[in-house]
C-alpha positions as a Markdown table, in Angstrom:
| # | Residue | x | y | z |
|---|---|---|---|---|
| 1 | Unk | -43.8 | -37.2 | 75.1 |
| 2 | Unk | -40.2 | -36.6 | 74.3 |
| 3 | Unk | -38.3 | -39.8 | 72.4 |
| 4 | Unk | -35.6 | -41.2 | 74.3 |
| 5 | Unk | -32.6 | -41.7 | 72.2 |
| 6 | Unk | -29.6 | -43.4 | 72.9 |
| 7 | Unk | -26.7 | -41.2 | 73.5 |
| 8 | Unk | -24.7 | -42.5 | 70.4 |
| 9 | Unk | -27.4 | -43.0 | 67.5 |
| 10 | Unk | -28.0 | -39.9 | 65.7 |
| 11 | Unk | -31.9 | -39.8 | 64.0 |
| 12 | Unk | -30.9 | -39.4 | 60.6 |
| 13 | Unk | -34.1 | -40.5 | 59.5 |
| 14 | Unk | -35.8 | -37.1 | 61.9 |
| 15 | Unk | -33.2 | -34.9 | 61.2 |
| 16 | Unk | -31.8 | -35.4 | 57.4 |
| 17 | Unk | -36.0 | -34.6 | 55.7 |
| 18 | Unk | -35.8 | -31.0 | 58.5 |
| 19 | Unk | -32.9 | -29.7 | 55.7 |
| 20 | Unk | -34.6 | -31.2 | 52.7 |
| 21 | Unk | -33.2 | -34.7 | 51.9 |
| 22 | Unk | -34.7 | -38.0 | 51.7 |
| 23 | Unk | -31.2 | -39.9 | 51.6 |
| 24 | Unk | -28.0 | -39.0 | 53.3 |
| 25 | Unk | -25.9 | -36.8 | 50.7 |
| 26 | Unk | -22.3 | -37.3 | 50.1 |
| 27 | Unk | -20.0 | -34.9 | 52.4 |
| 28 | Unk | -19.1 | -32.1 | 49.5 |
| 29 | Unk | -18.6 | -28.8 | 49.9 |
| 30 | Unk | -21.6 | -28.6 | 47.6 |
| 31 | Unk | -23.4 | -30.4 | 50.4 |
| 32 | Unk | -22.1 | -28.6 | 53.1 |
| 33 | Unk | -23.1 | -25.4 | 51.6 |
| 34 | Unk | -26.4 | -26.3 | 51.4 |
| 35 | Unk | -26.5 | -28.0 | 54.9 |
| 36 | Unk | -25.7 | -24.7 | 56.3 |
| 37 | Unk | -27.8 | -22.6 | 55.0 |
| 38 | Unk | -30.8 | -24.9 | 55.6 |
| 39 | Unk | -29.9 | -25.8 | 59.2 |
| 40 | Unk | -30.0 | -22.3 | 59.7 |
| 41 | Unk | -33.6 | -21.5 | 58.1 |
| 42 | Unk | -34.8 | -25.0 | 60.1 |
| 43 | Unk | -33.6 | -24.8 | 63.4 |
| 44 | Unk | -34.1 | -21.0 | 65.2 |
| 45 | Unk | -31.6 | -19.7 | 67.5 |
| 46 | Unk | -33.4 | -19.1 | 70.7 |
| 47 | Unk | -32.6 | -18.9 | 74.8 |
| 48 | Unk | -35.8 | -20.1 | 76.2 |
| 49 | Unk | -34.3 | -22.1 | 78.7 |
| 50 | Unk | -31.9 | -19.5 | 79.8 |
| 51 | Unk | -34.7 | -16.9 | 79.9 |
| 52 | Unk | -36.1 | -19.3 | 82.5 |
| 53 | Unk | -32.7 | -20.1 | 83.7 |
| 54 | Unk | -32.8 | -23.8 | 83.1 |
| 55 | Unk | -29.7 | -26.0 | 82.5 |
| 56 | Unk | -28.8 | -26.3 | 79.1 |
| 57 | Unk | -27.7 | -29.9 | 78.4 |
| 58 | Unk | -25.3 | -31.0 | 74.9 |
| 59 | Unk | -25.1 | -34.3 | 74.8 |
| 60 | Unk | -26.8 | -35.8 | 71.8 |
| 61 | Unk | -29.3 | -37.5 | 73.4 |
| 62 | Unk | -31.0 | -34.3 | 75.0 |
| 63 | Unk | -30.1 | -32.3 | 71.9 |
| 64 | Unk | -32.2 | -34.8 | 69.6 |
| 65 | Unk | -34.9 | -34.5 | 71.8 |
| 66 | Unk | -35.4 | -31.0 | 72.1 |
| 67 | Unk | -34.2 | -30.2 | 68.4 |
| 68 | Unk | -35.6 | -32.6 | 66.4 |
| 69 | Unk | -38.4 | -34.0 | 68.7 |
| 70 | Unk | -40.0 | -31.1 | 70.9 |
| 71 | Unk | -39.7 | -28.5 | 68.2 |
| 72 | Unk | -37.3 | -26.3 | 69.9 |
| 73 | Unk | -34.2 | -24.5 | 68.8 |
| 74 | Unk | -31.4 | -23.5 | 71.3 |
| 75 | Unk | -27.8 | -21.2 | 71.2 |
| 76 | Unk | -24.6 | -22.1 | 69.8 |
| 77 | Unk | -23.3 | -24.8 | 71.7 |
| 78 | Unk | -26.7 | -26.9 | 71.4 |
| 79 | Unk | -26.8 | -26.1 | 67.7 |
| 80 | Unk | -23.8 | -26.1 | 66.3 |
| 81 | Unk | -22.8 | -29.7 | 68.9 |
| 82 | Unk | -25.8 | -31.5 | 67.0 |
| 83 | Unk | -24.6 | -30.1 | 63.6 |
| 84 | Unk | -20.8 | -31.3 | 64.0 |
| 85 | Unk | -22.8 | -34.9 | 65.1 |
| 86 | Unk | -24.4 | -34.6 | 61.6 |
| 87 | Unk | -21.7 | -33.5 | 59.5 |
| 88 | Unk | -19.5 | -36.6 | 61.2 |
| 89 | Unk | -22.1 | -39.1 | 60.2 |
| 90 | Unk | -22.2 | -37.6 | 57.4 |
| 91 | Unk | -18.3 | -38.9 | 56.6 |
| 92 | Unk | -17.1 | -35.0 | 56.9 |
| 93 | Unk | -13.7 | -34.0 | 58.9 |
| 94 | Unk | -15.4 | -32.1 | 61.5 |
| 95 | Unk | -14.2 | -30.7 | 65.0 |
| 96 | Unk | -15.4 | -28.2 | 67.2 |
| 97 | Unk | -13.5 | -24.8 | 68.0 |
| 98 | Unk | -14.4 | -22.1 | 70.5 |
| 99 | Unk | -14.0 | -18.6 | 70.1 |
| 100 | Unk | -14.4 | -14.9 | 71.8 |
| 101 | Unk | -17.3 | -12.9 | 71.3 |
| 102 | Unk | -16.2 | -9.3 | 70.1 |
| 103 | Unk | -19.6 | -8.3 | 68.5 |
| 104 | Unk | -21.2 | -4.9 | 70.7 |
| 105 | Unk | -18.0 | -5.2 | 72.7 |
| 106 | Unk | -16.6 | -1.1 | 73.7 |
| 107 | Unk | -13.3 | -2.3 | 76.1 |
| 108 | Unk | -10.2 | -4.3 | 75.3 |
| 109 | Unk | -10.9 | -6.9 | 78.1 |
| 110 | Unk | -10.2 | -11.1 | 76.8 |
| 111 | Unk | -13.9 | -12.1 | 76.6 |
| 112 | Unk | -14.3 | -16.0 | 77.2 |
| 113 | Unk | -14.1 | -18.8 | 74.7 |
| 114 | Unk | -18.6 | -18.7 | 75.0 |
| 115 | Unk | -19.3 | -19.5 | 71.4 |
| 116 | Unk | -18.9 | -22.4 | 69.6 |
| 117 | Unk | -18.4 | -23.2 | 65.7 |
| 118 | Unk | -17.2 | -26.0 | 63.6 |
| 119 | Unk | -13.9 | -26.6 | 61.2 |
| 120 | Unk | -14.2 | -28.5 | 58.3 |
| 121 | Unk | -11.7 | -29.9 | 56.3 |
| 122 | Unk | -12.4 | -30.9 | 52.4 |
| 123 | Unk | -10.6 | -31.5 | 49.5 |
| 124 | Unk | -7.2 | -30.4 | 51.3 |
| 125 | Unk | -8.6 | -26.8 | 52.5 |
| 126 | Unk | -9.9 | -25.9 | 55.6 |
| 127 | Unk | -13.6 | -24.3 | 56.6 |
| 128 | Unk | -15.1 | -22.8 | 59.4 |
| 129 | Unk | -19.3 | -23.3 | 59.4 |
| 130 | Unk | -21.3 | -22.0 | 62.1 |
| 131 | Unk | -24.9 | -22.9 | 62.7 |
| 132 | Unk | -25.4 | -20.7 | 65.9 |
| 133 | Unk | -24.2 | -17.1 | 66.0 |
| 134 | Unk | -27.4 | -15.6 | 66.4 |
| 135 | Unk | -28.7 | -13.0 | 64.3 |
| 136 | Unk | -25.5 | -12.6 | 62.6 |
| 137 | Unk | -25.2 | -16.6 | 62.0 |
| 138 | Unk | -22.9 | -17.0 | 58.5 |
| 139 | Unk | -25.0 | -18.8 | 56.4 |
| 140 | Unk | -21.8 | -21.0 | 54.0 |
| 141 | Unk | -18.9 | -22.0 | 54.7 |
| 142 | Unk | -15.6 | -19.7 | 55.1 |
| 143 | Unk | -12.6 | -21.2 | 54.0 |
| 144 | Unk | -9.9 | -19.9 | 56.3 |
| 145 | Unk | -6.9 | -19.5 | 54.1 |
| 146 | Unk | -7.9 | -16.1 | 52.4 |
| 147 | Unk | -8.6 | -12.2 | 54.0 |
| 148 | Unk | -10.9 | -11.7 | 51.0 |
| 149 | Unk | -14.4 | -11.0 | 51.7 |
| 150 | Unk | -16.4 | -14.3 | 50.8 |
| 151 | Unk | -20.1 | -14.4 | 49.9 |
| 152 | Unk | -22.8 | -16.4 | 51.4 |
| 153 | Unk | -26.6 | -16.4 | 50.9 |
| 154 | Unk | -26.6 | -13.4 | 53.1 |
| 155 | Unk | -24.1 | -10.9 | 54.0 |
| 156 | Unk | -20.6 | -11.1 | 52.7 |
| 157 | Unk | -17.7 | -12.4 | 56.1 |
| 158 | Unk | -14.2 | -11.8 | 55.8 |
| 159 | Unk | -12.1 | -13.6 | 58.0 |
| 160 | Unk | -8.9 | -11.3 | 59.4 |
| 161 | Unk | -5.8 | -13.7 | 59.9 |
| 162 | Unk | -3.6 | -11.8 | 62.9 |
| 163 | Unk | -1.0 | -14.4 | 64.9 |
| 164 | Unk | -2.8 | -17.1 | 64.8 |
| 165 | Unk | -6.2 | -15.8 | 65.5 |
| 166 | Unk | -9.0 | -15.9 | 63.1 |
| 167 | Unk | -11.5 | -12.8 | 63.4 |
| 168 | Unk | -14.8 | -13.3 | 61.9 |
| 169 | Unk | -16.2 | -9.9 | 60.4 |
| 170 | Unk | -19.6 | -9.5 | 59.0 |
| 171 | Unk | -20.6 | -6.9 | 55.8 |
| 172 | Unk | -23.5 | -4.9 | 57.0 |
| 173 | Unk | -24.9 | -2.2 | 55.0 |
| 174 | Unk | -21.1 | -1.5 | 53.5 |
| 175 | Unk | -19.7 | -1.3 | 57.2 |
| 176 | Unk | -17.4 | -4.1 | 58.5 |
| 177 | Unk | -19.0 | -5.7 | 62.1 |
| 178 | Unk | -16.2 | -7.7 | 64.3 |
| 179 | Unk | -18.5 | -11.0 | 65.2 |
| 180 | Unk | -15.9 | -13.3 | 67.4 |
| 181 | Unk | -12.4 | -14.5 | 67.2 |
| 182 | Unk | -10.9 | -17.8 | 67.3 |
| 183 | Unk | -8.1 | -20.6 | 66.9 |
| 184 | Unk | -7.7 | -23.9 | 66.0 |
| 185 | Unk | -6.9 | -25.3 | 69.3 |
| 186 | Unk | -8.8 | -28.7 | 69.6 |
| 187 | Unk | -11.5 | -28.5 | 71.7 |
| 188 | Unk | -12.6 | -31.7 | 74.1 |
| 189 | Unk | -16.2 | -32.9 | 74.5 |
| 190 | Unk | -15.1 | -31.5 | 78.4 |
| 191 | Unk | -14.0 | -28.0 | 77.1 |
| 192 | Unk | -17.4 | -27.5 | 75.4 |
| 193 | Unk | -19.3 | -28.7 | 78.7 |
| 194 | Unk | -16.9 | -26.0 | 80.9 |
| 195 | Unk | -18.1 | -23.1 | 78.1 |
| 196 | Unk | -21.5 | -24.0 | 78.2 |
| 197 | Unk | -22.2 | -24.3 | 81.6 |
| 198 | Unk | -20.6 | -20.8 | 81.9 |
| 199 | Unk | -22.9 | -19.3 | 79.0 |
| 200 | Unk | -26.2 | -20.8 | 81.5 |
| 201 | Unk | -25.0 | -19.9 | 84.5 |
| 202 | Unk | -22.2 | -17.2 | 85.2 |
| 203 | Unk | -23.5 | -13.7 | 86.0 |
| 204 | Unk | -21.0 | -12.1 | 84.2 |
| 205 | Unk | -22.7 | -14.4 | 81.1 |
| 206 | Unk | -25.3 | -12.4 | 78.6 |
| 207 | Unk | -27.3 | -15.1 | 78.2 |
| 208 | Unk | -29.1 | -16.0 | 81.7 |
| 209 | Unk | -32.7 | -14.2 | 82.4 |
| 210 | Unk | -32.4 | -12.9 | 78.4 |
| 211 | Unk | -34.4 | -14.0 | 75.4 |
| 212 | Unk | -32.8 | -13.9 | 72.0 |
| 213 | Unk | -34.3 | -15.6 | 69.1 |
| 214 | Unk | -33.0 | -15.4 | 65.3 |
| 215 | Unk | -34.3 | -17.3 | 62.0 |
| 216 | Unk | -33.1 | -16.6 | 58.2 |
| 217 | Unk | -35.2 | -16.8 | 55.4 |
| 218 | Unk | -34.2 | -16.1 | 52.2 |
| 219 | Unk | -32.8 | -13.0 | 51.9 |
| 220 | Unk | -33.7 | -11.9 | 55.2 |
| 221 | Unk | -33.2 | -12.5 | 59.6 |
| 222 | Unk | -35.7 | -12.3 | 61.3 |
| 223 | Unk | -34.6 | -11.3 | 65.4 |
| 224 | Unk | -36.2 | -11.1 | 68.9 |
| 225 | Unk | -34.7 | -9.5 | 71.4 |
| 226 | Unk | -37.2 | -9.3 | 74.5 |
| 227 | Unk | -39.8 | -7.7 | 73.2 |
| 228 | Unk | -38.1 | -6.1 | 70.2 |
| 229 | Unk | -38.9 | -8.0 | 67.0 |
| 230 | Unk | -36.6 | -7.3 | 64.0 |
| 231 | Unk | -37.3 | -7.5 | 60.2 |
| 232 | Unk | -33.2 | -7.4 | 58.3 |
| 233 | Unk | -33.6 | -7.4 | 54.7 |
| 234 | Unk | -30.6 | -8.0 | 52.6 |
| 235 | Unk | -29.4 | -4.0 | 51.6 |
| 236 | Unk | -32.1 | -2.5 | 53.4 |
| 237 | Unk | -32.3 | -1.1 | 56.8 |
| 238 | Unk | -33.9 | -3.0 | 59.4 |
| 239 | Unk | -37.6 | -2.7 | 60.2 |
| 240 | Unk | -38.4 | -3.1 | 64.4 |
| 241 | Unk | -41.6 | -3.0 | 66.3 |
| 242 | Unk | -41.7 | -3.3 | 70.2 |
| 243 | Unk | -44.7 | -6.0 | 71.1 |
| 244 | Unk | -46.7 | -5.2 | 73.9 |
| 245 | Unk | -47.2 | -8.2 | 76.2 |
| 246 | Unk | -46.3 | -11.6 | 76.7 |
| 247 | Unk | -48.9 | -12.5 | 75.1 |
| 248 | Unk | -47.8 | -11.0 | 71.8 |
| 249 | Unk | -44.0 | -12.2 | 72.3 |
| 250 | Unk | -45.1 | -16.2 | 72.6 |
| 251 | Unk | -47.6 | -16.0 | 69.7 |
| 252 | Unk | -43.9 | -14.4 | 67.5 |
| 253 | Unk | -42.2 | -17.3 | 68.7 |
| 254 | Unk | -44.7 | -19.7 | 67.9 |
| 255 | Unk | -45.8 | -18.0 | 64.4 |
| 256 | Unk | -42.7 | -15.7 | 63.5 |
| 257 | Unk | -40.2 | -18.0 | 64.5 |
| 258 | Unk | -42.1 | -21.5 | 64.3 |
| 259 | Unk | -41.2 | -22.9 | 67.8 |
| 260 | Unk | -43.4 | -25.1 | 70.1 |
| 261 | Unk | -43.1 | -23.1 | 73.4 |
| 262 | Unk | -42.6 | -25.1 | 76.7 |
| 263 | Unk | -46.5 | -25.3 | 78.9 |
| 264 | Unk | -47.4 | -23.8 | 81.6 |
| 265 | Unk | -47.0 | -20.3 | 83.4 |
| 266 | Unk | -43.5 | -19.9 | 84.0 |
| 267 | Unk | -42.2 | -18.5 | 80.5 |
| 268 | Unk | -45.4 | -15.7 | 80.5 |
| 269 | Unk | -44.0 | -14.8 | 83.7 |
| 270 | Unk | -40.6 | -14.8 | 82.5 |
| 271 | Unk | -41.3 | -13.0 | 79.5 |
| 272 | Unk | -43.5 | -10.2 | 81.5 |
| 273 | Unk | -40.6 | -9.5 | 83.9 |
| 274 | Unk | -37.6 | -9.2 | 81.0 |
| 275 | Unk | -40.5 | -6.4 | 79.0 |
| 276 | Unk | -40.8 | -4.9 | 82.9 |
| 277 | Unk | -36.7 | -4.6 | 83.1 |
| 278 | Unk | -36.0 | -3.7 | 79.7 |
| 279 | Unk | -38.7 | -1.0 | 79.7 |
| 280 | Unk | -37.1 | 0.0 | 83.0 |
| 281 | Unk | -33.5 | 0.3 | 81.5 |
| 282 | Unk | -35.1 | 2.1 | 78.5 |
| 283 | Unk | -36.1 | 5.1 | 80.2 |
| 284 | Unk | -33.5 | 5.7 | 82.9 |
């Protein structure tokens, strides 16, 4: 049975041994380095619920539950919300921004603010950490004062400083990848709730009826997408295989990606009809 939680406690004592500590470590960037790259290797990325097009609730309380308590994972906005809870308990200067997706993008069309990431402030410089950016999730900290290219226990980012604007660019096999865009306009516990009910529920949104799961390891992602499982070694090209069935896709998420899937029927079904349309699209 899922715990009830009260909407302002955070479960340090659930959450803090997930990343590896038995005692609440002092908000360094040290810390926050590690933090990062842990939360990223404990908790997936993964759209179940909008595969079954079910809301997607951030407020702590439901976060706790299905993060730390049912075993789940869930996009940006669910990650990244319960993250900025931690780092603020954890006596960091933490706020959330919102930024636009450019990643796969081919027109010049102003995507919506539908991801969310974190700014940092420590030791008198500012840091942008992101816990929920998919397969392409940075995985440290990116101080936001400098264009050079900035390692992390992946791929090197770069962060592209144009009027304002922050652009988030990934190194991928010696080819720069455009990932989102943002500011650091304040965002409101109401702004985040607008972007993420968009990201569940708007049409024009890539997220509802999809499946998308990412995990890091060291020196590796590991992706879903549909049926499409992806093996990204650092330097290496990727290694894909298409699974078969629903059957095959639920036993990734539950061995590959370590999640305890929801009961019942309605995410075989699910699952079946996104490998029936994406085989469709295939060979059109």
């Amino acid at each position: 049975m899922p715990v009830p939680m009260p909407d302002t406690a955070l479960d340090l004592d659930a959450y803090l041994p997930r990343l590896g500590f038995d005692a609440p470590p002092p908000p360094t960037l040290h810390t926050l380095r590690v933090l990062q790259q842990r939360h990223t290797e404990a908790f997936p990325f993964e759209t179940i619920a909008t595969l079954l097009r079910l809301p997607v609730a951030i407020d702590l309380a439901s976060l706790q539950r299905k993060l730390l308590h049912e075993g789940r994972g869930g996009y940006c906005f669910e990650l990244n919300s319960l993250f900025l809870a931690l780092l603020q308990a954890l006596g960091f200067e933490a706020r959330a921004l919102t930024a636009r997706v450019m990643m796969g993008r081919v027109d010049d069309a102003l995507p919506p603010r539908s991801h969310m990431l974190v700014e940092v402030r420590l030791d008198e410089a500012a840091y942008m950490v992101d816990v929920g950016f998919g397969g392409m999730v940075p995985t440290g900290p990116l101080r936001l004062d400098t264009e050079a290219p900035q390692a992390t226990a992946h791929e090197d980012y770069r962060i592209v400083i144009r009027d304002g604007s922050h652009a988030v660019h990934a190194r991928v096999l010696d080819t720069w990848r455009a990932l989102y865009v943002f500011d650091l306009q304040p965002q409101a516990p109401i702004d985040l709730e607008v972007a993420n009910w968009y990201v569940w529920t708007n049409p024009a949104s890539t997220f509802p009826g999809q499946l998308r799961v990412a995990r890091t390891g060291p020196g590796l992602r590991r992706t879903l997408n549909g049926g499409r499982l992806g093996l990204h070694r650092l330097g290496q090209a990727s290694e894909h295989r298409q699974l078969p069935d629903a059957d095959a896709v639920i036993d990734a998420l539950r061995e590959v990606f370590g999640l305890r899937v929801p009961e019942g029927p309605a995410l075989h079904a699910a699952i079946t009809a996104r490998l029936a349309a994406d085989a469709m699209a295939a060979s059109a």
